[in-house]
C-alpha positions as CSV (number, residue, x, y, z in Angstrom):
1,X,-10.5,-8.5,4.3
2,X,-14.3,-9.2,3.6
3,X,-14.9,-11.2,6.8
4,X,-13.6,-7.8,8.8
5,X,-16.1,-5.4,6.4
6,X,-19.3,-8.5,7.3
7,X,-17.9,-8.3,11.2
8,X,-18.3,-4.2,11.0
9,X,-21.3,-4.2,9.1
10,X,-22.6,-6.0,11.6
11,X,-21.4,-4.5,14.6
12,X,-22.7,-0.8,12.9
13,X,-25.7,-2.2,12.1
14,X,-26.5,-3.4,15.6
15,X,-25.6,0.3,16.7
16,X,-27.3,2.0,14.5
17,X,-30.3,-0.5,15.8
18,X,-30.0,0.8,19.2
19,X,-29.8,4.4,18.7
20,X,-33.2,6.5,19.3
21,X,-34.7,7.7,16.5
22,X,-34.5,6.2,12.9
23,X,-32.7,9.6,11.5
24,X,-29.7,9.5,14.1
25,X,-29.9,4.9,13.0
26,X,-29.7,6.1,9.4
27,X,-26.4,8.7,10.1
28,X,-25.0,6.2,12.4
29,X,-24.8,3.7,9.6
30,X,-23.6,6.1,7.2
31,X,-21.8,8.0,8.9
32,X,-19.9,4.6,10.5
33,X,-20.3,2.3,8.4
34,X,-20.9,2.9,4.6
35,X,-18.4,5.8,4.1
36,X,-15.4,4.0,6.0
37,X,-15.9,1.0,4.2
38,X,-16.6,2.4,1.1
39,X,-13.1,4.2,1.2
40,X,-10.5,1.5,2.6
41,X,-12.2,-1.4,-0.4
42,X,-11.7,1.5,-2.8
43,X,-8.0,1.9,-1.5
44,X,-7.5,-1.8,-1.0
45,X,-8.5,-2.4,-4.5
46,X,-6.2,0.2,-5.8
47,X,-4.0,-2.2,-6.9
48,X,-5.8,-4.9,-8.5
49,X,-7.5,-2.4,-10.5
50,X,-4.4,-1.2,-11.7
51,X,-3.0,-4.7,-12.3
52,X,-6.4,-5.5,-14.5
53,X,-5.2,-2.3,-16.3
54,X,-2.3,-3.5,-17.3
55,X,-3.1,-6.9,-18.3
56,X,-5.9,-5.4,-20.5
57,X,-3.0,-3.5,-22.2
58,X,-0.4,-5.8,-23.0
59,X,-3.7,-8.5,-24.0
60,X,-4.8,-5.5,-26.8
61,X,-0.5,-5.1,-27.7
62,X,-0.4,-9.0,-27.9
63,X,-4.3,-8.6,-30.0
64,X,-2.7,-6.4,-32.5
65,X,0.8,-7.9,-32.7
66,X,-0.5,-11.1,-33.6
67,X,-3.1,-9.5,-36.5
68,X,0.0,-7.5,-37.6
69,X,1.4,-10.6,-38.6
């Protein structure tokens, strides 16, 4: 997954390089680039966040099952 984000950053990058003015460079990136990416690692990560989650709870349930005692 991150080689394909480096491999688009690049090829955005090299577009937005070649575009006339440094405005329409700075939308192309954005606009291509930073928002895309942005959402599909924020989707892909979706469930690794919510697997830290859970082990977070059940370390805090262990944390105060083992004080109880």
């Amino acid at each position: 997954m991150l080689i394909v984000a480096i491999a688009w950053i690049y090829v955005v990058g090299l577009m937005a390089l070649t575009e006339p003015t440094i405005v329409a460079g700075i939308v192309t990136f954005l606009f291509y680039c930073v928002l895309p990416l942005g959402t599909l690692i924020y989707i892909a990560g979706t469930g690794k966040r919510k697997a830290r989650r859970k082990a977070a709870e059940q370390a805090a349930r262990d944390a105060k099952k083992s004080s109880a005692t």
